[in-house]
N, C-alpha and C positions, 0 to 999 in steps of 0.2 A: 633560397629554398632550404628551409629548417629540415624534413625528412624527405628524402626520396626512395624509391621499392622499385623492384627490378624483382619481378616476378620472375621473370625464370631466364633462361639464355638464350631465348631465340633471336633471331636479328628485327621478327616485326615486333616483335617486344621491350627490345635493348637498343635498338640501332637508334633511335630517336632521341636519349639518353645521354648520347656524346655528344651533341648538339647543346643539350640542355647544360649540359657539363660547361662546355664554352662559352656561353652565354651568361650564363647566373652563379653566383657563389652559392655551391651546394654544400651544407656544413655536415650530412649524415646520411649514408646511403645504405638500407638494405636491400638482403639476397640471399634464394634461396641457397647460394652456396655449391651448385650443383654446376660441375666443368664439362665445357664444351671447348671442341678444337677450332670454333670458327675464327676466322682473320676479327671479324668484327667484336664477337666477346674479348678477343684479345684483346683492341682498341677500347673497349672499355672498362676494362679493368687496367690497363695502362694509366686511362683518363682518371679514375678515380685514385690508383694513388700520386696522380701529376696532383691534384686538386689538396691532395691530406684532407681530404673527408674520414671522420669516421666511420667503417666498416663494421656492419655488426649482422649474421645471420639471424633470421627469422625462423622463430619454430613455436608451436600452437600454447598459446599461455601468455606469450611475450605480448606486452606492450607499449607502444610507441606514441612516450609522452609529447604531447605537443601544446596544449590548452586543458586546464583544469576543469572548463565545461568539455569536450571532448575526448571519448574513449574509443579508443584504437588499440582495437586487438588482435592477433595476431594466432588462425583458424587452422592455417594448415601451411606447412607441412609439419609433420610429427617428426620424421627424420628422412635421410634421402633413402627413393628405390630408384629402381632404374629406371622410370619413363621419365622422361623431360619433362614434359606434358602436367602429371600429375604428382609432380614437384613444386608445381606454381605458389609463389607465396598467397594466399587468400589472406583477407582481411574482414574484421567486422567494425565498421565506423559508424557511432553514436554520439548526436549532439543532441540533447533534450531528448524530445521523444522521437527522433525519429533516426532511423537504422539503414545504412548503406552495408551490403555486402557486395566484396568484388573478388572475381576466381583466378582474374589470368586465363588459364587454359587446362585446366583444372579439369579432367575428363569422369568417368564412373566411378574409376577407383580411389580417389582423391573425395568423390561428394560421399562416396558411401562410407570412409574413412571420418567423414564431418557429422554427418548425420548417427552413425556409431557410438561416433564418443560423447552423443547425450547432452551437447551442446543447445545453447538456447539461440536459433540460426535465423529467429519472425526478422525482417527486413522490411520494409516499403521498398526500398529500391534496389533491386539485384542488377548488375552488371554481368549480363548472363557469359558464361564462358564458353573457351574456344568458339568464338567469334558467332555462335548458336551453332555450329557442330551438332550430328548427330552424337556425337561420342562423351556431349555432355547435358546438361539441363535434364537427370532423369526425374522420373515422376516421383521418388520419393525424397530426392534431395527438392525439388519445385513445395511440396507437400508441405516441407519441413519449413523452407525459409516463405513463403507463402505471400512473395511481393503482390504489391499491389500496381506497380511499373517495372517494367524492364528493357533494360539498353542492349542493344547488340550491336559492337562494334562490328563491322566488316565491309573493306573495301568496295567500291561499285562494280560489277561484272566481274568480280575476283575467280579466277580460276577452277573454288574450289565447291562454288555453288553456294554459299556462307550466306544468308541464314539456311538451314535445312528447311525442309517442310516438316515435316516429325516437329523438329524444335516450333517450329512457330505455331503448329497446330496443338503442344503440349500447354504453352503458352495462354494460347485463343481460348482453348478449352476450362481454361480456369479464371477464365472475365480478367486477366492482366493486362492493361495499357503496354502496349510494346510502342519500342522510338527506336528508328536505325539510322546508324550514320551513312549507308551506304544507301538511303533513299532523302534523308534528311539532314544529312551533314553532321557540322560539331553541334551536340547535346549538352546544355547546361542545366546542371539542376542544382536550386540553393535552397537553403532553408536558414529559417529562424530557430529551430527546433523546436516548435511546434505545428508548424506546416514547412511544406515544400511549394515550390513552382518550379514548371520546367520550359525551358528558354530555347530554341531552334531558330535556324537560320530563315525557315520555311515559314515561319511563323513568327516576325521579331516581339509581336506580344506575350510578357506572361499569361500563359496558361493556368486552368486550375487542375491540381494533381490529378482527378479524375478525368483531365479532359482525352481521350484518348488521340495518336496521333491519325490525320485524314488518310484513307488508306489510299493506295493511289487506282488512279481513272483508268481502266480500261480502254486500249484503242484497238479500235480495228485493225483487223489483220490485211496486208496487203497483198504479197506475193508467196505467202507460207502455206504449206499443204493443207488441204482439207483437217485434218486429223491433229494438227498444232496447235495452239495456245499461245495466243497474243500477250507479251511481259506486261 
């Protein structure tokens, strides 16, 4: 692995990371630099100088050369404040003509910090942050970078109710193909740089970009109150 990014220090962020470390010869790792006391950041910052990768933080301007047809830049953070959260390394990855931005966990104050600095944010494919959170995806950062598809990572039945409704009906509202991995698994999406397809386990055929993903079937309700709502 030529780059790797470590968006911020959380454990479902980083913990996966030391695994990676183990496995493959990692030659370059960014980060946003921002210290946390957990057992597992420790473990991976251990990992990376066991490995002698290059270390190099990330901050908005910087770019992360990899392929001469491929520009990767480097959106936010500007410098650290105190939320975790909205310390996340963002990224803006173009190959030909088409544009991936990804947040991390990137919340309000981190998109309105992006959208501020006047940047050019048009994307096809947002990687929407903190995992569709209400606390991120707002309407004028959605406005600015104006996908045409969008991922939402988030575990299945996770705790925290991940995607929101807010978020998905911000989404909905602006004709965006949404794909989640917590109803459709691992999400691939490739391009030639002039088109994309995007590749699901639910679906082993490529698709075309417009196709949006099926939404899922309503069943009836069995033993749940009158007044409930069948998943």
């Amino acid at each position: 692995i030529h780059k790797m990014v470590a968006t911020h220090p959380h454990e479902d962020h980083i913990g996966g990371l030391i695994a990676v470390m183990d496995n493959f010869k990692v030659e370059h790792v960014y980060d946003s630099g921002y210290p946390h006391t957990t057992q597992v950041f420790e473990q991976y910052l251990a990992k990376v100088d066991q490995i002698d990768a290059d270390f190099d933080l990330a901050r908005r301007g910087d770019k992360i050369s990899l392929d001469p047809a491929l520009d990767v830049t480097v959106i936010h953070p500007v410098s650290l404040g105190s939320s975790i959260n909205n310390n996340s390394v963002s990224l803006k990855i173009s190959y030909g003509n088409v544009t991936f931005i990804t947040t991390g966990d990137a919340e309000v104050h981190a998109e309105r910090s992006m959208v501020n600095a006047g940047m050019n944010l048009n994307a096809q494919i947002l990687k929407v942050g903190h995992h569709g959170s209400s606390t991120s995806s707002t309407p004028a950062f959605l406005d600015a970078v104006r996908p045409e598809m969008a991922v939402i990572m988030s575990g299945s039945g996770n705790s925290y109710d991940h995607p929101t409704d807010q978020t998905l009906t911000a989404l909905a509202s602006r004709g965006i193909d949404v794909y989640r991995t917590d109803l459709q698994g691992d999400i691939v999406v490739k391009t030639d740089g002039a088109t994309y397809t995007v590749n699901r386990p639910t679906d082993p055929a490529m698709v075309a970009k417009t196709t949006p993903a099926p939404a899922p079937q309503p069943t009836a309700p069995t033993a749940s109150p009158p007044d409930s709502q069948p998943e």
